[in-house]
BAFI-3210 file (N, C-alpha, C; in Angstrom, 3 decimals, decimal comma, padded with zeros to 6 digits):
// residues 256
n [1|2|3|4|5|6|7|8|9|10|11|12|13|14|15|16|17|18|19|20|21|22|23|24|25|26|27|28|29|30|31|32|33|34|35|36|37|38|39|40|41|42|43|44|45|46|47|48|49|50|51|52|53|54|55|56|57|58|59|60|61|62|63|64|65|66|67|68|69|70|71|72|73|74|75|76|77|78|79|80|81|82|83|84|85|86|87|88|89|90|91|92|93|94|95|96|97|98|99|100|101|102|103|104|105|106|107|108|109|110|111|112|113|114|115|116|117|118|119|120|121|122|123|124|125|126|127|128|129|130|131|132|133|134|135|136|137|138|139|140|141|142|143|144|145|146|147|148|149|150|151|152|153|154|155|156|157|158|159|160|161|162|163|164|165|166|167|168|169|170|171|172|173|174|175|176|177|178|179|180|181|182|183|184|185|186|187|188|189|190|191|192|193|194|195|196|197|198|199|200|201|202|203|204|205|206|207|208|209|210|211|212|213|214|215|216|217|218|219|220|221|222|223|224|225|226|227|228|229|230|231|232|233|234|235|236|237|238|239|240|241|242|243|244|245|246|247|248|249|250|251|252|253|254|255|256]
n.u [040,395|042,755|042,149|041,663|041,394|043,400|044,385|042,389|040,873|043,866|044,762|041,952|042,697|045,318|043,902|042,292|044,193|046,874|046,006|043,621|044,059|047,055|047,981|045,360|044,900|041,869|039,048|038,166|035,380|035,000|036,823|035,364|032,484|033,392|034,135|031,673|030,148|031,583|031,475|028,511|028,693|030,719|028,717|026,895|027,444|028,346|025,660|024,657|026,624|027,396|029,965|033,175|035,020|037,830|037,802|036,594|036,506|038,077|036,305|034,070|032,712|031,528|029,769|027,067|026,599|027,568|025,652|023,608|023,730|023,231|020,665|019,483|020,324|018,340|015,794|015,648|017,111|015,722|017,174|018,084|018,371|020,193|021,753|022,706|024,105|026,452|027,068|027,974|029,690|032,097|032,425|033,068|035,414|037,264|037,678|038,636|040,979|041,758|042,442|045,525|046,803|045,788|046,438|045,525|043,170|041,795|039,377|037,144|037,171|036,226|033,841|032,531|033,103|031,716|028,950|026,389|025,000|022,334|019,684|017,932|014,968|016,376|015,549|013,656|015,365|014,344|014,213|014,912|012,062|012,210|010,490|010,329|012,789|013,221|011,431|011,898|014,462|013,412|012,362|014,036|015,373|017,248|017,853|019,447|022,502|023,006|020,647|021,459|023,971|022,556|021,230|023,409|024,434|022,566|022,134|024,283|024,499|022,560|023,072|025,565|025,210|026,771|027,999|026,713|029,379|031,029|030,098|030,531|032,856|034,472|036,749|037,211|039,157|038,387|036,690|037,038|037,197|036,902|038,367|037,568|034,782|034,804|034,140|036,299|036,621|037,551|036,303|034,548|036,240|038,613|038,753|039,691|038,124|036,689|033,602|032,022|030,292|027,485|026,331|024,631|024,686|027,081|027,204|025,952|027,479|030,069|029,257|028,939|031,387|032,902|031,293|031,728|035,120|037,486|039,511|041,815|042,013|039,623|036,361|034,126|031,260|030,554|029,815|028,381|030,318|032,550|033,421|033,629|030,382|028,158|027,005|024,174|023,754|023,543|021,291|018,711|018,892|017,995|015,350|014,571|013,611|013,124|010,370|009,413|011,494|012,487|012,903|015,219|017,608|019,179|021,258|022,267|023,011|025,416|028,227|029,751]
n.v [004,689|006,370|009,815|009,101|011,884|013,080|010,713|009,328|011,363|010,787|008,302|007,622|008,911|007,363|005,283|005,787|006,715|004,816|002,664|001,969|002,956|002,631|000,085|-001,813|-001,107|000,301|000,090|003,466|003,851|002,388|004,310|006,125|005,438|004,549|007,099|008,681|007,141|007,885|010,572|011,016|009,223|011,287|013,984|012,813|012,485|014,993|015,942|014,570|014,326|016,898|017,151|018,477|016,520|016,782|016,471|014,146|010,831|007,327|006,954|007,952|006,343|004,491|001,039|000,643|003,645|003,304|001,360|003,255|004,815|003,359|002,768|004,954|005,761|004,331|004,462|007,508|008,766|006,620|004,736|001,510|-002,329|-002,985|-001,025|000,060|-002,337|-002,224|000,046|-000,373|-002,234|-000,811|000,568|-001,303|-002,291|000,005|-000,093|-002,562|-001,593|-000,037|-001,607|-002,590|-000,396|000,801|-001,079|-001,193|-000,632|-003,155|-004,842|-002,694|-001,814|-004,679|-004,989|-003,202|-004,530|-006,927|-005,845|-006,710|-007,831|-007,043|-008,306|-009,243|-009,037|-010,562|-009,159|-010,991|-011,051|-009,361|-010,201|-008,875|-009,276|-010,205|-008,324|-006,208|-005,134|-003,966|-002,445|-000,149|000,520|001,500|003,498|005,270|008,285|009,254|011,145|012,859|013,826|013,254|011,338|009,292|008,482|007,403|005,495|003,596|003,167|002,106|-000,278|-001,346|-002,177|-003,473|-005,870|-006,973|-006,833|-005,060|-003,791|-000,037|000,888|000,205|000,633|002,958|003,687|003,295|003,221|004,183|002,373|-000,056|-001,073|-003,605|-004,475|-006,731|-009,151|-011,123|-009,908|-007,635|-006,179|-004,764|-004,887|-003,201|-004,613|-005,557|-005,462|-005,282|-006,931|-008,113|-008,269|-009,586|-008,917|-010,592|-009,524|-009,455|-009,256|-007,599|-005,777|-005,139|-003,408|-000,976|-000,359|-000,119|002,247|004,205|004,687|005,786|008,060|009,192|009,302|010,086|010,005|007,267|006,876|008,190|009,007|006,388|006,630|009,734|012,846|016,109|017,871|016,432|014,648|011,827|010,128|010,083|008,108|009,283|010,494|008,242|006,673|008,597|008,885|006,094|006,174|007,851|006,227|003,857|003,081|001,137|000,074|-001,608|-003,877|-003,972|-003,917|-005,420|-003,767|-001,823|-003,306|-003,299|-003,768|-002,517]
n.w [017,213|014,725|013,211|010,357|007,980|005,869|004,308|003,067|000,606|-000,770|-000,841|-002,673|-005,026|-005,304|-006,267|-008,372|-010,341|-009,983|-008,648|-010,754|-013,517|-013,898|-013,036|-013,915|-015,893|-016,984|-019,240|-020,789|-020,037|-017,948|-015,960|-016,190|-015,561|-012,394|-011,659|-011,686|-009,635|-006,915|-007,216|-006,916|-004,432|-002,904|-003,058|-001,697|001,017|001,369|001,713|003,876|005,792|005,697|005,792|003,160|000,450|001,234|003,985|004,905|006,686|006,975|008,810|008,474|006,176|006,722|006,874|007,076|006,586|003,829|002,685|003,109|001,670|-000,842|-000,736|-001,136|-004,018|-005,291|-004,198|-004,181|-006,723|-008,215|-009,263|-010,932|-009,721|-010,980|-011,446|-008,955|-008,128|-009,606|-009,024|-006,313|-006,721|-007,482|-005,105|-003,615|-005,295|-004,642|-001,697|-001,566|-002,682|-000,649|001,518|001,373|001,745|004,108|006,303|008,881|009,274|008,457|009,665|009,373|007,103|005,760|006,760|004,905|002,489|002,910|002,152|000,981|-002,987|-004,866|-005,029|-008,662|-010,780|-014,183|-016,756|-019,693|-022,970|-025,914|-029,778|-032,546|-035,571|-039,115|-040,527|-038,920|-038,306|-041,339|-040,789|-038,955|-040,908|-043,074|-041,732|-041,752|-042,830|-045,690|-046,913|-046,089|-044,466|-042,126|-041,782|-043,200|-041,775|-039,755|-040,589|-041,213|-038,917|-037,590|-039,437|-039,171|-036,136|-035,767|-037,467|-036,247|-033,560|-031,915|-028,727|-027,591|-026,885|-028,244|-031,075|-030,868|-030,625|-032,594|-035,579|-038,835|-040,049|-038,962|-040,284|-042,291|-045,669|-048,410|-049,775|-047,211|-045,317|-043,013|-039,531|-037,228|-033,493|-030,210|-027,858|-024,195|-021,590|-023,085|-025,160|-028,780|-031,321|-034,264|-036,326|-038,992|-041,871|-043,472|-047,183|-047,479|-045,549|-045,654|-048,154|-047,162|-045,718|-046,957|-048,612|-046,630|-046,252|-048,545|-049,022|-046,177|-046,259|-045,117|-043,088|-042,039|-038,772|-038,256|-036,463|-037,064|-037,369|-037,024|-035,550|-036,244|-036,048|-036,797|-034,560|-032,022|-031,697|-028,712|-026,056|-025,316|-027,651|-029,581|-028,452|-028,274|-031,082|-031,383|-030,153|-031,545|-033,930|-033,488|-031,876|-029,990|-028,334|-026,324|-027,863|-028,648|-026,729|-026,251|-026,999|-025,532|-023,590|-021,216|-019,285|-016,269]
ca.u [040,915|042,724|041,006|042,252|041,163|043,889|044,600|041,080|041,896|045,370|044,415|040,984|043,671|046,115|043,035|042,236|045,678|047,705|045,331|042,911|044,927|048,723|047,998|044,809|044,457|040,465|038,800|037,981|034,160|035,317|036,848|033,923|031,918|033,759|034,334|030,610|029,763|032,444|031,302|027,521|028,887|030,984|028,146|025,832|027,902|028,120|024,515|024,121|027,556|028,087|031,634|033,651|035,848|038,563|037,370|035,805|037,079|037,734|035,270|032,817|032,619|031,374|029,011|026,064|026,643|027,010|024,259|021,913|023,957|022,792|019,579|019,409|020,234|017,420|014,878|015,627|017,572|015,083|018,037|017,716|018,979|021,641|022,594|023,115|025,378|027,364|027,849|028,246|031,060|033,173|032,829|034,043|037,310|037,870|037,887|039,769|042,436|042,638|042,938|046,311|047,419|045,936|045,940|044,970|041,536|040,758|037,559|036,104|036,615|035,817|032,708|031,763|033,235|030,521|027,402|025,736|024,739|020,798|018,855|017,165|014,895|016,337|014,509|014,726|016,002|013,779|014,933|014,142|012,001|012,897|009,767|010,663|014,075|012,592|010,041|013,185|015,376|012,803|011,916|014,896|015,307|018,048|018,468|020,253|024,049|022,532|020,081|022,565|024,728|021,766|020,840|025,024|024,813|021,679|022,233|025,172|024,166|021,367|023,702|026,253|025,067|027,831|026,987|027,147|030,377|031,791|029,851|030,702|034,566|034,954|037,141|037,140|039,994|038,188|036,075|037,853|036,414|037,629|037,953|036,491|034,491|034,112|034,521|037,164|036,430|037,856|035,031|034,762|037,680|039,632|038,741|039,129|037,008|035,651|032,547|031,885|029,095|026,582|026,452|023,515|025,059|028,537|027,274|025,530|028,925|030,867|028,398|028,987|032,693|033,089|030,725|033,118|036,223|038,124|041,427|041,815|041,406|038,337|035,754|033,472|029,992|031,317|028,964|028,870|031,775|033,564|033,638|032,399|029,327|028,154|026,203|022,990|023,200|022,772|019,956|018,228|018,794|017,478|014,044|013,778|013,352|012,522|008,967|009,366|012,872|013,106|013,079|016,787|017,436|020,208|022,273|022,513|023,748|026,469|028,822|030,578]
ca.v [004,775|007,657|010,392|009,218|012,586|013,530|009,585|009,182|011,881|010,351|006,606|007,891|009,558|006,044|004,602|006,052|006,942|003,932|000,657|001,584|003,427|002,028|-001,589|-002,314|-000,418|-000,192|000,843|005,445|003,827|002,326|005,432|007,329|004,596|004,730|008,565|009,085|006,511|008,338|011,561|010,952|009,184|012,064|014,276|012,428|013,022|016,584|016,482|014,104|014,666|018,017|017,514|018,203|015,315|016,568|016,286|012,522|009,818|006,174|006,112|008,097|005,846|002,579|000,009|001,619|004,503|003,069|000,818|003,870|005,759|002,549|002,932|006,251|005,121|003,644|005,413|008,957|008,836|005,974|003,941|000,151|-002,648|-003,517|000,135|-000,246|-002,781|-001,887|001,229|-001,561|-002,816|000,133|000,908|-002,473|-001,962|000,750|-000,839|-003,588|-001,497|000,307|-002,707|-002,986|000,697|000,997|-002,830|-001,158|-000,845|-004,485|-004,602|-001,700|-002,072|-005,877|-004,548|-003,102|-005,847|-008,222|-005,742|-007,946|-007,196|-006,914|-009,322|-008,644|-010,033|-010,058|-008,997|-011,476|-009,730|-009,736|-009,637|-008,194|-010,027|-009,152|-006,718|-005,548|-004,390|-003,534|-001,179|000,639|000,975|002,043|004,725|006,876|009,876|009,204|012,282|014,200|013,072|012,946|010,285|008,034|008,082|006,901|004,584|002,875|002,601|001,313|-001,458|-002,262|-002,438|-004,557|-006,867|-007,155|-006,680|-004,629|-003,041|000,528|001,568|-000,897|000,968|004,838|003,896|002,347|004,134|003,504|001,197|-000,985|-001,971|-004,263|-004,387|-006,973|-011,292|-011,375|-008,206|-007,736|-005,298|-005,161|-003,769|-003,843|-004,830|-005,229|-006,743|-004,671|-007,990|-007,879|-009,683|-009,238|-009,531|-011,121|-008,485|-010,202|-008,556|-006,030|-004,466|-004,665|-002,743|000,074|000,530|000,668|003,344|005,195|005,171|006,112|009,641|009,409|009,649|010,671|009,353|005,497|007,092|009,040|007,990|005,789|007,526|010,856|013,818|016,782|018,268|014,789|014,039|010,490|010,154|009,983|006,867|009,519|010,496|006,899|006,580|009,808|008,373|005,046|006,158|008,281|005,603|002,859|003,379|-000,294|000,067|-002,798|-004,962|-003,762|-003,865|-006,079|-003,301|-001,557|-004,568|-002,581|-003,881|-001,496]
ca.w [015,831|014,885|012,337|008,605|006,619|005,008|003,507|002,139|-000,465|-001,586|-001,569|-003,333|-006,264|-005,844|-006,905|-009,753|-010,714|-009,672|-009,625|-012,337|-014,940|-014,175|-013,065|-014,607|-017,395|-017,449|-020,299|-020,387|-019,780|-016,730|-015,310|-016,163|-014,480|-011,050|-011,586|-011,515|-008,505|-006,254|-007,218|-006,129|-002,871|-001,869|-003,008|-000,680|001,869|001,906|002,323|004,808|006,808|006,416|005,278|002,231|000,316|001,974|005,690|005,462|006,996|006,673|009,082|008,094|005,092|007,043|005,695|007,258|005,403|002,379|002,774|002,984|-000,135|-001,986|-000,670|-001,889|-005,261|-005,621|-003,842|-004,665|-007,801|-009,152|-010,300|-010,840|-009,018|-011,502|-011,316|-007,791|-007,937|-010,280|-007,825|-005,528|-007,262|-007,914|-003,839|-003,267|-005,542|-003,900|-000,273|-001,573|-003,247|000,292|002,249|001,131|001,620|005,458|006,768|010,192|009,197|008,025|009,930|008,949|005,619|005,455|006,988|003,541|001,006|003,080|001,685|-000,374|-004,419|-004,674|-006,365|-008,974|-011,686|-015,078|-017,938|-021,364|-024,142|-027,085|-030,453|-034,082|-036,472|-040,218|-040,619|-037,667|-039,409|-042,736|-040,523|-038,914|-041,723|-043,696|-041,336|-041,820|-044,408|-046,075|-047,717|-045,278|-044,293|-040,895|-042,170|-043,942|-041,000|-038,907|-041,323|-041,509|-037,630|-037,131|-039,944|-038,205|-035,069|-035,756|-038,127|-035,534|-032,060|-031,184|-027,780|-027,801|-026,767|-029,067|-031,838|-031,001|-030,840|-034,270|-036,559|-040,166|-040,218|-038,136|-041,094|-043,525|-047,112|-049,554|-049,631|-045,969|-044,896|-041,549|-038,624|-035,996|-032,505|-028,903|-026,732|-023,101|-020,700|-023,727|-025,794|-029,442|-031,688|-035,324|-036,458|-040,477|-042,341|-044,697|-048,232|-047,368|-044,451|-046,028|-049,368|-046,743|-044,898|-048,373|-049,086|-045,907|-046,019|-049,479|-048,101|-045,069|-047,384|-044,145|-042,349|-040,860|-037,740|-037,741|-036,193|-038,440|-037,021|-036,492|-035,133|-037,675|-035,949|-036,893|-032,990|-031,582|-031,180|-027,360|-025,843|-025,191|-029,545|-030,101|-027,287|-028,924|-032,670|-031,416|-029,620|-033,102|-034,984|-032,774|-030,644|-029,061|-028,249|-025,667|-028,492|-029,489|-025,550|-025,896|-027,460|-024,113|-022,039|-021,175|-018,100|-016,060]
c.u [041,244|041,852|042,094|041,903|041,721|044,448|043,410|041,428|043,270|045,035|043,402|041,844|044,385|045,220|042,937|043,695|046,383|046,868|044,271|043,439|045,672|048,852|047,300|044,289|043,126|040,256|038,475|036,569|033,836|035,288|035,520|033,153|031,982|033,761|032,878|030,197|030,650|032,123|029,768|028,040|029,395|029,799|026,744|026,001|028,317|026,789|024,154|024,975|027,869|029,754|031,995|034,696|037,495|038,862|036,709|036,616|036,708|036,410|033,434|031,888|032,183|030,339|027,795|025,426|026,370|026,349|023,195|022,100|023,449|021,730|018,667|019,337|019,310|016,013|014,571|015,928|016,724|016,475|017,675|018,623|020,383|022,460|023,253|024,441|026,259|028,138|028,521|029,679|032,537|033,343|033,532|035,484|038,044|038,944|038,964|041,137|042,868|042,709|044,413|046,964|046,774|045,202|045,214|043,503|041,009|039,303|037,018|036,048|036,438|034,251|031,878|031,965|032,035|029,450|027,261|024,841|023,283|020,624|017,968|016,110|015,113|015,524|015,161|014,849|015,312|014,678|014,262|013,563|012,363|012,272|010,180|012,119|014,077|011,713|011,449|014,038|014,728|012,093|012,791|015,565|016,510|018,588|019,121|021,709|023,631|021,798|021,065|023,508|023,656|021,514|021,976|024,909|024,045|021,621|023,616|025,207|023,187|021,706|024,189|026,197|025,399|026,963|027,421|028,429|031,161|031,224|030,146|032,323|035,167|035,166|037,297|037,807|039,612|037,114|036,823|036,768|037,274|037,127|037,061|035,934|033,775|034,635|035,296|036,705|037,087|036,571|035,107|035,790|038,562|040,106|038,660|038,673|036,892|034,592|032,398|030,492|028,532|026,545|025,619|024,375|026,448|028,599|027,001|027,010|029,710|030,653|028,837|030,387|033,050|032,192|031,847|034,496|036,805|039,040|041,071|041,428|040,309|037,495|034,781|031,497|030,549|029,976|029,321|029,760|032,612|034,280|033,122|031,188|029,127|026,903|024,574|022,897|022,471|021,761|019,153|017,860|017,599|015,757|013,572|012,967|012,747|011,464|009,007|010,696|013,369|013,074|014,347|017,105|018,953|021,717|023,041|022,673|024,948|027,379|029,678|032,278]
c.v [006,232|008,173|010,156|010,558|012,796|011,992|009,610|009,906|011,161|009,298|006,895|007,859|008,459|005,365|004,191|006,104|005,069|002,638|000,726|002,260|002,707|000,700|-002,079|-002,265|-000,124|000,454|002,808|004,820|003,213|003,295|006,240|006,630|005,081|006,057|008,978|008,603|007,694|010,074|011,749|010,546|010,364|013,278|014,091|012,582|013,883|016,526|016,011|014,193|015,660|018,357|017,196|016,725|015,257|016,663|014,910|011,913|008,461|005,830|006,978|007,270|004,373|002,407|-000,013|002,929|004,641|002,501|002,316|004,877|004,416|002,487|004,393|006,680|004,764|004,096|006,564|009,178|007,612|004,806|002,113|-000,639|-003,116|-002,548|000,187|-000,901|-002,818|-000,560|000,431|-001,593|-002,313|000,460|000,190|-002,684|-001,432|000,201|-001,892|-003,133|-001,079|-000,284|-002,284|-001,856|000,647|-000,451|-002,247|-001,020|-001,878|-004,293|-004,065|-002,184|-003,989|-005,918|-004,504|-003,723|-006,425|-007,394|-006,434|-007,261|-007,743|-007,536|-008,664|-009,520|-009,260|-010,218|-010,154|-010,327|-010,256|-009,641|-009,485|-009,147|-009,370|-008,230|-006,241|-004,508|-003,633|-002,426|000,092|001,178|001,489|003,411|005,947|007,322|010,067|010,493|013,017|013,173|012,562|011,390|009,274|007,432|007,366|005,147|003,311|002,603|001,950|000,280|-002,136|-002,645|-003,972|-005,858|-007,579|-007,569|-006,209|-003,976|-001,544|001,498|000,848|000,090|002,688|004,645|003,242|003,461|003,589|002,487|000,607|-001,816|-002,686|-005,056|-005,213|-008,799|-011,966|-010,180|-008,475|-006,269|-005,252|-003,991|-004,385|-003,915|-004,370|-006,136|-005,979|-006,125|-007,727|-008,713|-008,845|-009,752|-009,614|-010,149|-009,340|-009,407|-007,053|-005,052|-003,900|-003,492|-001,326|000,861|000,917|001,701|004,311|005,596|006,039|008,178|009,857|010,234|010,391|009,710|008,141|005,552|007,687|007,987|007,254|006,370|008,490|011,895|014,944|017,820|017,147|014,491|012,551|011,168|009,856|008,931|008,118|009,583|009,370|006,714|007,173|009,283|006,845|004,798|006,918|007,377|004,140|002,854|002,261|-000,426|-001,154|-004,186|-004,871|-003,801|-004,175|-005,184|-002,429|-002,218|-004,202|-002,622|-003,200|-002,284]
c.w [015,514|013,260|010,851|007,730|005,556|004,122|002,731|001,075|-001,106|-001,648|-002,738|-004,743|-006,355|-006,244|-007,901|-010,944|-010,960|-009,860|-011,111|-013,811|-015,270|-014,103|-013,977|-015,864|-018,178|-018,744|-019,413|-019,909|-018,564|-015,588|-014,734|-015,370|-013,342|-010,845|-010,800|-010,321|-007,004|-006,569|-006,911|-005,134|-002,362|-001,714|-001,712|000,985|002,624|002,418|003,626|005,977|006,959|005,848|003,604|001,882|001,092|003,683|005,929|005,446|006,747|007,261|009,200|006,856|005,397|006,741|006,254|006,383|004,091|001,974|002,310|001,748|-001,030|-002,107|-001,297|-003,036|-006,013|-005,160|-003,979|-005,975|-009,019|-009,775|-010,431|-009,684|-009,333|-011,590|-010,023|-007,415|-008,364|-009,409|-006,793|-005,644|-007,290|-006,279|-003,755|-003,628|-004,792|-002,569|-000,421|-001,971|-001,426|001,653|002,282|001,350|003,406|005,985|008,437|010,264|008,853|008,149|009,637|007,793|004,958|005,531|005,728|002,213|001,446|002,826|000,471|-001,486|-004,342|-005,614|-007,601|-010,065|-013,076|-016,431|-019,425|-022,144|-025,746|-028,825|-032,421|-035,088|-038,201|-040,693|-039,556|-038,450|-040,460|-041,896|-040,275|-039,807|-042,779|-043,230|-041,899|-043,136|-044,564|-047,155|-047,667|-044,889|-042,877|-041,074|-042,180|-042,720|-039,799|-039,240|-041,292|-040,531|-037,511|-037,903|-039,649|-036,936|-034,759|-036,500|-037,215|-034,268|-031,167|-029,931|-028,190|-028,011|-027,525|-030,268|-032,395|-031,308|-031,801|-034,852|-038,018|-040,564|-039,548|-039,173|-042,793|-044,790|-047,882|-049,592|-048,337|-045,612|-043,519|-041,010|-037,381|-034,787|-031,243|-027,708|-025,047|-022,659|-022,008|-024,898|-027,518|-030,217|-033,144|-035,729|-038,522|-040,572|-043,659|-046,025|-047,888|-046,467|-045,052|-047,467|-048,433|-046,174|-046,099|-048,827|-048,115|-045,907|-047,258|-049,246|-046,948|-045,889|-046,101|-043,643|-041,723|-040,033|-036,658|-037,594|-037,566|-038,171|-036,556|-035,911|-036,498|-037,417|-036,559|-035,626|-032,711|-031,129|-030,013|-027,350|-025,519|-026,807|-029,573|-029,052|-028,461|-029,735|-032,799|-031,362|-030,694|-033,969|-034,577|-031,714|-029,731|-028,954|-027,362|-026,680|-028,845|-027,489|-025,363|-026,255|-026,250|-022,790|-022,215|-019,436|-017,605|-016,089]
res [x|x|x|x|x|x|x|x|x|x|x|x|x|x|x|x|x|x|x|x|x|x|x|x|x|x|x|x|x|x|x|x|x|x|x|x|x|x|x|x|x|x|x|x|x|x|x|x|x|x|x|x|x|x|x|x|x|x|x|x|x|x|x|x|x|x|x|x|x|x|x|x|x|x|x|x|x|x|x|x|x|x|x|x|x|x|x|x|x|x|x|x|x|x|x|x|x|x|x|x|x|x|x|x|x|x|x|x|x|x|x|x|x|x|x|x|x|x|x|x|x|x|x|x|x|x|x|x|x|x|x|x|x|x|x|x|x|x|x|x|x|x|x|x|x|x|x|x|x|x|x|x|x|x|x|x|x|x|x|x|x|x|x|x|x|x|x|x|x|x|x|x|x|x|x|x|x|x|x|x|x|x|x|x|x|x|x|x|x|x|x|x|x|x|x|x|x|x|x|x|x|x|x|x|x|x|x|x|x|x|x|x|x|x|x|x|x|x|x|x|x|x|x|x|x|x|x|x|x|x|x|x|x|x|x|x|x|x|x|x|x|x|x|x|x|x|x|x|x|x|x|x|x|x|x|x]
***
């Protein structure tokens, strides 16, 4: 087989570029996803091969290899098993997009479609009773703008269910105030959906926008630059105020 280096690089970039931007259009939390997986593998591979990203080959990249970068995953880096395969997953695109760009490697890279996604067991997902809610929303100190805005997400969150990245990328026009009051968001798969707000939560958001008093398109939890908020803030904000946090659990079922 001859030495692929200099393709690895350019399919790697038609990857990203060409099937997941131009064809498939993933979501930015996608990208970032695969970005990150592909940037520990080649990382792992300096250490363990010696070579930079632009000196590895198709076949340094066989299903041996990445067997023991998954193993690695999980043993060194502590990650779970659903983290795993979700790394899993994003290799596997890969391989499959570059099937189709160097057919002379089938085998090899059929090699690593057939590693198999790790079992695991999943956890139930508990969920809030109404002291439970009343303890939370009564925790936070509404006195500060910081507060209030804690206070607007986390009673929507907990209304709604939104997951998080559904909840950082809501801009104000995504909440409609009037004969039906609800919230519009694009989910995952780029699905959109609204969700109907019960009077309580819908008077807290009226409250927060009216403080907002900012453009359609800002965000609707802003940072106090008026940036989105980032999926660690809301982590952070959450373990503030929540000590038993796997009871909200379900808000971080978050599929790559």
């Amino acid at each position: 087989m001859k030495n692929l280096s200099p393709a690895l690089p350019n399919i790697l970039e038609g990857f990203f570029i060409e099937r997941l931007m131009n064809q498939k259009r993933v979501s930015k939390e996608t990208i970032l996803s695969y970005r990150d997986t592909f940037r520990l593998l080649l990382q792992y591979a300096k250490r363990e091969l010696g070579k930079t990203p632009s000196k590895l080959s198709f076949e340094d990249l066989d299903a041996p290899f990445i067997c023991k970068f998954l193993n690695h995953l999980e043993e060194e880096r502590h990650n779970t098993a659903r983290t795993r395969n979700h790394r899993l997953a994003a290799i596997r695109s890969f391989f499959h997009y570059a099937s189709f760009q160097e057919p002379q490697l089938s085998a090899h890279i059929q090699r690593v479609l057939a590693i198999p996604t790790k079992r695991y067991q999943k956890r139930e997902i508990d969920f809030l009773t109404a002291d439970e809610v009343d303890a939370i929303l009564d925790a936070i100190d509404r006195s500060s703008w910081i507060g209030r805005r804690n206070y607007a997400l986390i009673s929507l969150a907990i209304h709604t269910g939104l997951r998080v990245s559904e909840l950082i990328n809501l801009c104000c026009s995504d909440v409609v105030l009037g004969g039906g009051v609800y919230v519009h968001c694009t989910g995952k798969g780029r699905k959109d959906r609204s969700m109907p707000l019960g009077k309580t939560v819908s008077k807290i958001i009226d409250n927060w926008l009216d403080e907002r008093d900012s453009k359609p398109s800002a965000p609707l939890f802003p940072t106090r630059h008026g940036n989105k908020l980032s999926r660690d803030t809301v982590a952070y904000t959450l373990r503030k105020y929540v000590p038993w946090l796997n009871s909200i659990v379900h808000l971080f079922q978050e599929s790559v």
